[in-house]
N, C-alpha and C positions, 0 to 999 in steps of 0.2 A: 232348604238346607237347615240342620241344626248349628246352633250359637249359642248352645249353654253352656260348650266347654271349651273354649278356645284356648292355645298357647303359644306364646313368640318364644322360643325355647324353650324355658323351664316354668318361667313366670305366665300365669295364668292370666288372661284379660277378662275383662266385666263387660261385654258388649251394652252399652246403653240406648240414645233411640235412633234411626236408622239418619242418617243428614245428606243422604245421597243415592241415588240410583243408575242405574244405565244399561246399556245393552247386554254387558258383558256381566255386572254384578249391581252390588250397592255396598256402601260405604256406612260406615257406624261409629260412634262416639264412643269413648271408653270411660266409664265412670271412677276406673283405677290408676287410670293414666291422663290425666291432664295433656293437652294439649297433641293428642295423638290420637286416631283412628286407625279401623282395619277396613279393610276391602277384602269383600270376600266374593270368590266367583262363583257362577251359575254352575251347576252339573258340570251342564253340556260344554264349557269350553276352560274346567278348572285342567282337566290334564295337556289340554295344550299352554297353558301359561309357566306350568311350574317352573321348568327348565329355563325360563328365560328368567323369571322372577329371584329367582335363585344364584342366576347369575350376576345380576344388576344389585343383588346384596354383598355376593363374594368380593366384588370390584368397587365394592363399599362407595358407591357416588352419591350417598346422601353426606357425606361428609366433605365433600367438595363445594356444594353447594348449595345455602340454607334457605334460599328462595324457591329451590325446587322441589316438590314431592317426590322426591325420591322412595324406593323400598328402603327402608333399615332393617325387619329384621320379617325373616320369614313365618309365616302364621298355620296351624296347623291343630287339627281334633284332636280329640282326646284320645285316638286311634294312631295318632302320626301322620293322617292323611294329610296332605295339602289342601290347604282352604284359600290361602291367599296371603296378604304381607300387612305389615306395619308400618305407619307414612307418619311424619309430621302433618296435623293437623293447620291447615291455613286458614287462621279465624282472621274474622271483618276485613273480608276480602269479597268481592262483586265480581261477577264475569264482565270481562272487557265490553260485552253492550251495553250493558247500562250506564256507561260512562259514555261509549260513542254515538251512541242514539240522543237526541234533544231531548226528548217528553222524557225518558227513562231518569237522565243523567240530572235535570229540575228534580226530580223526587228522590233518588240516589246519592249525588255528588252534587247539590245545590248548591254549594261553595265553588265547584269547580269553573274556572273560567280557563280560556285559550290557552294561558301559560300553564294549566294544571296537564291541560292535553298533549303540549308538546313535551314535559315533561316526563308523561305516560310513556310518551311512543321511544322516548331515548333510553328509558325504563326495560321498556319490552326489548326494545335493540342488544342493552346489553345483557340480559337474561339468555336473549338467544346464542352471544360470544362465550357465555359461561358454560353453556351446555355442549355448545361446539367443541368448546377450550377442555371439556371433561371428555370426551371421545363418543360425542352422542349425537346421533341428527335425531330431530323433534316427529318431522314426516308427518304425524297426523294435528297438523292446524289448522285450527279451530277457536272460534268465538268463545266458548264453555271452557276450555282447558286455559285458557289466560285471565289471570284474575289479577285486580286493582283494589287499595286500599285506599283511604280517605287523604294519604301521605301522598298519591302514587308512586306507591312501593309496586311493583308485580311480582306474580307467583305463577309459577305453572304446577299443574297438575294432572294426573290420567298420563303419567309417566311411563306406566309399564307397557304404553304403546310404541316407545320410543326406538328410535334402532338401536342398539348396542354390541360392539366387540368385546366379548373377554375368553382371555385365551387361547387366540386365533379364532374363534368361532362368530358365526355372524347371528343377531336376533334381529332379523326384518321389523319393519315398521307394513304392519299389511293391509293396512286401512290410510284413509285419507278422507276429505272433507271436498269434492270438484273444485268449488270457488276459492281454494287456496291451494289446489295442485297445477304445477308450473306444465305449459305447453306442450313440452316434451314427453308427461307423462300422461297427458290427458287421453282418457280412453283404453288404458293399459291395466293388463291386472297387476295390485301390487303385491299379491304374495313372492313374487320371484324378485323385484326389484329390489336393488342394491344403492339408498339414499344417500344423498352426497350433501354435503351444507351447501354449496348455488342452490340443490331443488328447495329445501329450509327457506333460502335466499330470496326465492317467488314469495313464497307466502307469510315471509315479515315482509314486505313489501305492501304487498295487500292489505296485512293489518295494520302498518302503520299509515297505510292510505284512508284508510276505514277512520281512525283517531283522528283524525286532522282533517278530515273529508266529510263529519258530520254521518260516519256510517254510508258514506257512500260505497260502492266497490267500484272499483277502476274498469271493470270490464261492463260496466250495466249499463247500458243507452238502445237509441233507435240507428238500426242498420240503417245505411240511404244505398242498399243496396238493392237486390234484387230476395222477397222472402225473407223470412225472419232470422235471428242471430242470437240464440240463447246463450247465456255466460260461461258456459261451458265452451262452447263452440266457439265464439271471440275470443275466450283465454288460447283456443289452438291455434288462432290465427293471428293472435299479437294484437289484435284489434283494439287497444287500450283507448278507450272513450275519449281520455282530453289530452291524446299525444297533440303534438307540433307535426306530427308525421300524420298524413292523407290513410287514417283508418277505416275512412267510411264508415267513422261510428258520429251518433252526437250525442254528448251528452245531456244527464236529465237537465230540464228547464232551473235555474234560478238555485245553481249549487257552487259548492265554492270552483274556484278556476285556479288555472296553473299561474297566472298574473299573480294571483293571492299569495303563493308560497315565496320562498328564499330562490337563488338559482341556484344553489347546491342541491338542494333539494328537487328543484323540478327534474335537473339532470340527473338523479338518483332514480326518480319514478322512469326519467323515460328510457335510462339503459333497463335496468329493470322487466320493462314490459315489452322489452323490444327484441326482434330476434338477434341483434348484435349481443345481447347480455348473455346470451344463454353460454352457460360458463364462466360468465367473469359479471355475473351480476353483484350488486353494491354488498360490502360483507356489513356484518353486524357492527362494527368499528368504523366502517364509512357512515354509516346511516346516522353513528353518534356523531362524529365530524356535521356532518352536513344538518341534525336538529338541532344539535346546540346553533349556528350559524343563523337557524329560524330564530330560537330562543333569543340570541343576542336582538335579533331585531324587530322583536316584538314590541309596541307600541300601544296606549291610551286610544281608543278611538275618541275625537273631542265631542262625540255628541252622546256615547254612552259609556259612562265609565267603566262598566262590565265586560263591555267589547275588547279585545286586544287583536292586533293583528302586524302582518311583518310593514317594517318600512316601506316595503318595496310596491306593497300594494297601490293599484292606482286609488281603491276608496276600502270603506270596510267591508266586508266582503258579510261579515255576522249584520250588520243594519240592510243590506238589501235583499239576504234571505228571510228578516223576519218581516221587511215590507211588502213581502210575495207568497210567505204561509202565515202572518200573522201570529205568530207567533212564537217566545221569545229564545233565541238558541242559547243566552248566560245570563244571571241574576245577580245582583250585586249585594252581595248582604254585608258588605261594610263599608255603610253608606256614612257612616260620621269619619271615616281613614280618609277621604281627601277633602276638607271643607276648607278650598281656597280663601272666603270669603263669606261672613254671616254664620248662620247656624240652621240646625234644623228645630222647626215650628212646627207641631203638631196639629196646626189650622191649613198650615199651605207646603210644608215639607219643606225642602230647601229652599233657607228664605234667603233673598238675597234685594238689594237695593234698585228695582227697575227704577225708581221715580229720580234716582240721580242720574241713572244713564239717559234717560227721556230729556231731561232736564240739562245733562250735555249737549244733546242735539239738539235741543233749543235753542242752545248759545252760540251754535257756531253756523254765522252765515255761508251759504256760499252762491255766488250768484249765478241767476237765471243765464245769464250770455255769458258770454266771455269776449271783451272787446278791447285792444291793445291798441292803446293813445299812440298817436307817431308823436315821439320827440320833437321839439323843437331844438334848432339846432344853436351850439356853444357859443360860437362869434359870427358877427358879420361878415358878409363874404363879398369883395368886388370882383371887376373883372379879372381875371389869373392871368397870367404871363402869356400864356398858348394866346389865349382871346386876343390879346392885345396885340398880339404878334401877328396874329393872322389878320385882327381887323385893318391895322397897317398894308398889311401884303395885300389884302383884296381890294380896298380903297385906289393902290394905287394900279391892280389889274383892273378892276374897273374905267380907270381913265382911259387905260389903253383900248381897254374891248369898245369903249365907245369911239374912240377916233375909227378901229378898224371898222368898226358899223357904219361910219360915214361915206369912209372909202368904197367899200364893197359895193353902200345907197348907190354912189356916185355912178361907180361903173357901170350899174346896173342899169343906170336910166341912158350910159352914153351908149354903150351898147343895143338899149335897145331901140335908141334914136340913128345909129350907126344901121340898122337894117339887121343885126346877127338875128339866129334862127332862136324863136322865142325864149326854149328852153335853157340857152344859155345865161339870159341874162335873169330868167326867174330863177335860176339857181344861184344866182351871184345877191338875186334879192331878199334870198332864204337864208345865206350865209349872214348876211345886215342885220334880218330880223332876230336871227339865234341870237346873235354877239349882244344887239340892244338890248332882250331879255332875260337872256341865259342866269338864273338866279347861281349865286355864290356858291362852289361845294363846300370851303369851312364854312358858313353859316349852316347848311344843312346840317352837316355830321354834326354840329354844337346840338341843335333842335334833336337828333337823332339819340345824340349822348345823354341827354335829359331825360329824353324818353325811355330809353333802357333802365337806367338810374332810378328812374319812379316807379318801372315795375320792379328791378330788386328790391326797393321798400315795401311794396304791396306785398310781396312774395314773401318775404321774410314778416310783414303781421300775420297773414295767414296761417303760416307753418308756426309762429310761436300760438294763436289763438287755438289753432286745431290739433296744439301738445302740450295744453295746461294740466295741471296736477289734477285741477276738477273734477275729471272723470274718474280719476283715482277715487278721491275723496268719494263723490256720489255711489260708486258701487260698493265700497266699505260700509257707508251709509246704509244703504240698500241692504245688507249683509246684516246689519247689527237690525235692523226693523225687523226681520224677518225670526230672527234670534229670539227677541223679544217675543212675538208673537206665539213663539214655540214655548218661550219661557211659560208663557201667561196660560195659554193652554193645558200645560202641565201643574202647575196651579190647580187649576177649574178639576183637574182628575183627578189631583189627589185630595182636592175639599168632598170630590163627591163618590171614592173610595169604597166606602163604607155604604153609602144608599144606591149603587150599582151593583154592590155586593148582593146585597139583600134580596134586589130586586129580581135577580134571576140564580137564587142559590140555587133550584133545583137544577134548572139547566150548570150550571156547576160542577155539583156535586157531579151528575149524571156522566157530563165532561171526563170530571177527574175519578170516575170507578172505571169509563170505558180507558184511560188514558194508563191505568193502572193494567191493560189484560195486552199482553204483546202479540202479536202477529207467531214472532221467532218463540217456539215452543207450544204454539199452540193446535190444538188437531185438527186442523182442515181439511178435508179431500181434495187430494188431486195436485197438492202444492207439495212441490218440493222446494230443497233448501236454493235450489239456485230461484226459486219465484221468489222466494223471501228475502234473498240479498236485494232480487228486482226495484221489489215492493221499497225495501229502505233505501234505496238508490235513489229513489222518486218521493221520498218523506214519506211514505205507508209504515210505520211501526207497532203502531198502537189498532185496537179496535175505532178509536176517537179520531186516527187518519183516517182510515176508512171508512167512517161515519159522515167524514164532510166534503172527501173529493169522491172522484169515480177512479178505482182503483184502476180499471182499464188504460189509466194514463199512462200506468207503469209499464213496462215492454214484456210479451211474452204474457200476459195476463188477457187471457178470452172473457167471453162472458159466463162459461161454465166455471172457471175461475172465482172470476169477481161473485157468479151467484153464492159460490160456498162460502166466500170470504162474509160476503154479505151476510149469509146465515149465523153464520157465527159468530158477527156482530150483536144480530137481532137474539141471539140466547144468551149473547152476554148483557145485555142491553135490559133482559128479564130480571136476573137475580141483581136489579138496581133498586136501593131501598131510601128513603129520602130520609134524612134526620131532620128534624126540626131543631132540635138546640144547638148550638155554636160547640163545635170540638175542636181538638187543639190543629187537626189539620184546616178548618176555617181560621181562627186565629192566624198559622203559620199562611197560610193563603191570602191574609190581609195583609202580615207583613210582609212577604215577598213584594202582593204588588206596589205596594209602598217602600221598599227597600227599590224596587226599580225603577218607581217615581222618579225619587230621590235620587239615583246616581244617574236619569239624563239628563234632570234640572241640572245639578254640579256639572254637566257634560256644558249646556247654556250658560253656566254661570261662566265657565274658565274659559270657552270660545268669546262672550261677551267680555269678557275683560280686557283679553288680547283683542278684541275689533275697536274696544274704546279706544286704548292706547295706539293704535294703528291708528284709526281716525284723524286722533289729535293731534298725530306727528304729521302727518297726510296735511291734514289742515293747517298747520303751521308751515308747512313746504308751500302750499299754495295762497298762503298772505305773502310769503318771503318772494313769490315769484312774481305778484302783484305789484308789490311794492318795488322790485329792483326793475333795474334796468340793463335791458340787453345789448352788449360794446356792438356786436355786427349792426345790429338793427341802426343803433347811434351813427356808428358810420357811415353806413347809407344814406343817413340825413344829410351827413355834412357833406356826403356826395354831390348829393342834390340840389341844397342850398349853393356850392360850389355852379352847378351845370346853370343852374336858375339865375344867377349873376352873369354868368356868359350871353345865357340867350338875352337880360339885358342892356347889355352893354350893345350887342348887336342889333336894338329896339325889333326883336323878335318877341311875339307875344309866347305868355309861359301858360305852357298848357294847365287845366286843370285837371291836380290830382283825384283820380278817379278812389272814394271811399270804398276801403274793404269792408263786408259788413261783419256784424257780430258773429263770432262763433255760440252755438245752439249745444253744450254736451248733451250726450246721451243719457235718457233719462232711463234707468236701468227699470226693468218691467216689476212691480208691485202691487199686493193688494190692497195695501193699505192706503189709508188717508194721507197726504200730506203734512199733518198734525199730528205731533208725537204724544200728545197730551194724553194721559190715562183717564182723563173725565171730560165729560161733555162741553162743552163751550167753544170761547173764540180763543184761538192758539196761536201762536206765532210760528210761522211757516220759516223753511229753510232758506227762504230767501228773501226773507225781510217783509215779507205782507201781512194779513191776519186773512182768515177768512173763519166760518162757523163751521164746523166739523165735532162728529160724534161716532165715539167706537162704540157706543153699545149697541149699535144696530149691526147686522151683520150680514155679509153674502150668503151662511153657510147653514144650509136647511137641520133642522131636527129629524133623529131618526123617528117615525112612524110608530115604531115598537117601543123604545125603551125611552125617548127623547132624548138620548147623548149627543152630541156632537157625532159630523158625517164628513169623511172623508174621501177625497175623488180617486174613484178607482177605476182598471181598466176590465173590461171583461176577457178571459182566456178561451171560452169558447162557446159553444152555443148562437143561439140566430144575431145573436149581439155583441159576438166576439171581435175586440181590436176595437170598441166604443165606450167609451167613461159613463161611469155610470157612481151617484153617491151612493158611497155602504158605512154603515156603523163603524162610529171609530173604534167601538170594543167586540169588532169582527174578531173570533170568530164566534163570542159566545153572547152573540145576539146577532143574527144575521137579516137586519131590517135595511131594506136600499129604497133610493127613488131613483129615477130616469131624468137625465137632467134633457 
């Protein structure tokens, strides 16, 4: 097509250098007009556009709405033909994936954390209310027509696909994208279809799923059903991966979960995807309702300051994805904005005081047992009124039982001197015998009442020994050593930053050209865009995914699949060129990793602060409980002592009380030494002993390859799958293991 003479009415444009392409046209710079482009179309489909082009000018909706590319003013030869329209140009703005992809969004939006994303998606929400609110459904959404700014501001663009009314007249939307056309339309042609904002309704759904999902899509997992279930075909059957509802889908391994979000939100995804939605799916004004709802409850993860996620989580959901791909989903680059405590060192990064906290738990005993003294009781006790009363009443039954034991002897022998039939008078001589021995019942029940009285004492040491604070204390304990050890670690990484750097810049670099070339837009055979939402569903984005897992993981990927993906790895893999001198993306590569140093150490420092103080108040509850004394227990004594003057007074021997023995807490499972001491020698143990202990030895093997530190991992599949095995703490870009 010619472009040397272009005109938006009367005024002639400067076509400058081309800054876009597509199916339909390409898009070009104006050297005469700042901040506006043309789009001009191909031959073959300029006479189908005009009429609508022209219409979406007349109905003037670029003036409604400055976020959206609208037409403004229609574009046309030097002939009068129609060539195409005139758009507000959307500068420093990024298509919606590289902000929802990991690896992308580190090199794109490296600022961007959790709140920048929920931010996005309430962004994108209302862009789609404004388009709605102007009498327009979107219909062809897509990844590429949603664009993000450093603000997240959003912009749509590729407008002139949109539906529009003017004049009574309809201008179809006749294209679509699968993975974001709703159920209802799946497998339909859209040239006759007549778009409704619910169908819109599916696929801001999907893309605010994608935002917040790490580029997941909702439909992409493994059938557990009978044959395979491509994303087209679960979108027809509602089959949404991480419903609450029995889709017989599962989702991909170690991605975020419905636990993770707000419940507004979950209940938005799941009318949404569900056949009860269709029609009254969540509108663009609910979706904002229910992410602000997120936003509000977004939260510090305490172990990396970068991490943000909603209250409602049961853990952080960004730490246990990057401790299952190793690598990291948000960076923190203002790492001096929250320094509770100390500063930062350019020797050790966030420096903060271990040797005071060490030095706390030095100081604070707690003992090995736990064993509760019985009281000794207030006053002396004689015998009590009851006792006395009875030993009276029995003294003088006594006398009597002996007279009647006489009597009965008596009969017994005249009877059986009288000739009666034996068993009379041996029953008369058994009635003698009872009465002469028959021991007392108040004596007994006194002997009885003691002994009940002495196990409520035991009972009550026990239940106070087996619910001392102790246990409290020891696992806080336990909590802060381990913290430490994180701390110190993090240390050790960022002293040796710089000489890991070094040591494998090639593999690096090599890293970060494959991590530069995406999957999404790249020419593969045989891969369409529903293998590629697959592929990012299962963390495949980059060539540098592909390079270290087996893409076959992801569903719906064969191995004629995987071989092309593979190939096109290995050609991107060629045009890799090593530099030897330091450039400013080395530089920013240093600082990143040390910008994320630095925000888990502050993550250690602010959890260690609050565990000291926890500690201390802990440890002060369990001196206070040491020292005080418990009124039930007391009583029991004086029960006792009371029952113990009884038996007494009745020259009944008092039993002895049987010792409870010490309670043992739980010694919470650790690998550390017993000794908090940061250097080698004799330390003073938590419970008052010494013994010789040294941390510079250690359990934990050197990698083989690079020597760093090895951390225990598990294997996911192969002859060794479900068995730990140590791999490099700086997996993935040195991939040295042992077999433990």
């Amino acid at each position: 097509m010619s472009l040397d003479k272009l005109f938006a009415g009367t005024d002639e444009l400067h076509v400058g250098k081309r800054i876009g392409k597509g199916g339909e046209g390409e898009v070009y710079a104006l050297t005469n007009l700042p901040g506006y482009a043309v789009k001009a179309y191909l031959p073959t489909v300029v006479a189908s556009r005009e009429a609508k082009i022209r219409a979406m000018v007349d109905a003037n909706l670029h003036s409604s709405i400055n976020t959206v590319a609208f037409p403004t003013k229609v574009v046309a030869d030097r002939k009068g033909s129609f060539v195409g329209f005139l758009m507000r140009l959307v500068a420093e703005h990024k298509e919606i994936h590289e902000l929802q992809t990991p690896s992308s969004r580190l090199r794109h939006f490296p600022a961007a954390d959790y709140r920048f994303l929920v931010r996005t998606a309430i962004n994108v929400a209302r862009v789609f209310g404004q388009v709605h609110a102007a009498g327009c459904v979107i219909g062809d959404i897509n990844q590429r027509s949603i664009l993000v700014s450093q603000q997240a501001t959003v912009a749509l663009i590729d407008t002139d696909s949109f539906q529009v009314i003017q004049k009574g007249k309809q201008y179809l939307c006749v294209v679509g994208v699968p993975e974001y056309t709703p159920p209802e339309l799946q497998g339909q042609s859209l040239k006759s279809v007549v778009r409704t904002p619910d169908h819109d309704a599916f696929g801001l759904a999907v893309a605010i799923f994608q935002i917040l999902c790490m580029d997941r899509h909702p439909f992409s997992g493994r059938f557990k059903g009978v044959g395979d279930m491509g994303i087209e075909q679960a979108i027809k059957e509602f089959r949404f991966a991480y419903s609450m509802r029995d889709t017989k889908m599962q989702p991909p391994p170690s991605t975020v979960q419905m636990a993770d979000l707000s419940p507004k939100v979950r209940q938005s995804f799941e009318l949404a995807f569900s056949p009860q939605g269709v029609g009254s799916r969540p509108t663009p004004s609910q979706w904002i309702s229910a992410l602000e709802e997120l936003e509000q409850s977004l939260r510090p993860c305490p172990n990396n300051k970068a991490h943000h996620y909603s209250r409602v989580a049961p853990e952080c959901p960004w730490c246990r994805m990057e401790q299952a791909f190793g690598v990291p989903m948000f960076i923190s680059h203002d790492a001096n904005a929250h320094v509770p405590k100390g500063s930062i060192s350019e020797g050790v990064g966030f420096s903060f005081n271990i040797v005071a906290i060490e030095a706390i738990l030095n100081s604070l005993t707690i003992p090995p047992q736990i064993k509760v003294a019985i009281p000794s009781p207030k006053v002396s006790y004689s015998a009590s009124a009851e006792a006395l009363a009875s030993a009276s009443k029995t003294a003088s039954d006594g006398r009597l039982r002996k007279v009647f034991a006489v009597v009965w002897g008596a009969a017994a022998i005249l009877m059986f001197a009288a000739g009666f039939p034996p068993v009379v008078p041996l029953i008369s001589a058994g009635v003698a015998v009872y009465l002469a021995f028959r021991s007392d019942s108040a004596e007994s029940s006194f002997l009885q009442r003691y002994k009940s009285t002495a196990e409520k004492v035991r009972g009550r040491v026990q239940h106070l020994q087996s619910n001392s604070p102790a246990e409290t204390v020891q696992s806080t304990r336990a909590a802060i050593l381990e913290k430490i050890d994180e701390y110190k670690a993090l240390v050790s990484d960022f002293k040796n930053i710089e000489t890991d750097y070094n040591a494998s810049r090639r593999q690096q670099q090599l890293d970060a050209h494959l991590s530069a070339h995406g999957i999404r837009g790249a020419r593969i055979p045989k891969l369409t865009s529903g293998d590629v939402a697959s592929l990012a569903s299962y963390g495949f984005t980059t060539a540098y995914d592909a390079s270290r897992r087996d893409v076959q993981d992801a569903h719906g990927i064969g191995p004629v699949k995987s071989a092309n993906i593979m190939a096109w790895v290995n050609q991107v893999e060629r045009k890799f060129l090593f530099r030897t001198d330091y450039t400013a993306a080395d530089r920013a590569a240093l600082r990143t990793k040390r910008d994320n140093i630095i925000s888990r150490q502050q993550g250690c420092a602010d959890k260690l602060s609050k565990l000291v103080d926890q500690l201390k108040q802990q440890h002060k509850q369990l001196n206070d409980w040491i020292s005080g004394n418990d009124a039930q227990l007391q009583q029991f004594v004086e029960e006792l002592a009371q029952a113990e003057a009884d038996l007494r007074h009745f020259k009944i021997a008092v039993p002895v009380l049987q010792p409870v023995p010490p309670y043992q807490p739980t010694q919470p499972s650790t690998r550390r030494p017993t000794s908090y001491s940061s250097t080698a020698g004799t330390a003073r143990t938590s419970f008052g002993g010494s013994h010789n202990s040294s941390r510079t030895g250690s359990s934990i093997p050197s990698c083989p390859v690079c020597g760093s530190g090895m951390r225990l991992r598990t294997a996911r599949r192969g002859k060794r799958a479900g068995r730990q095995f140590w791999g490099c703490s700086r997996y993935p870009t040195c991939q040295g293991t042992r077999n433990i």
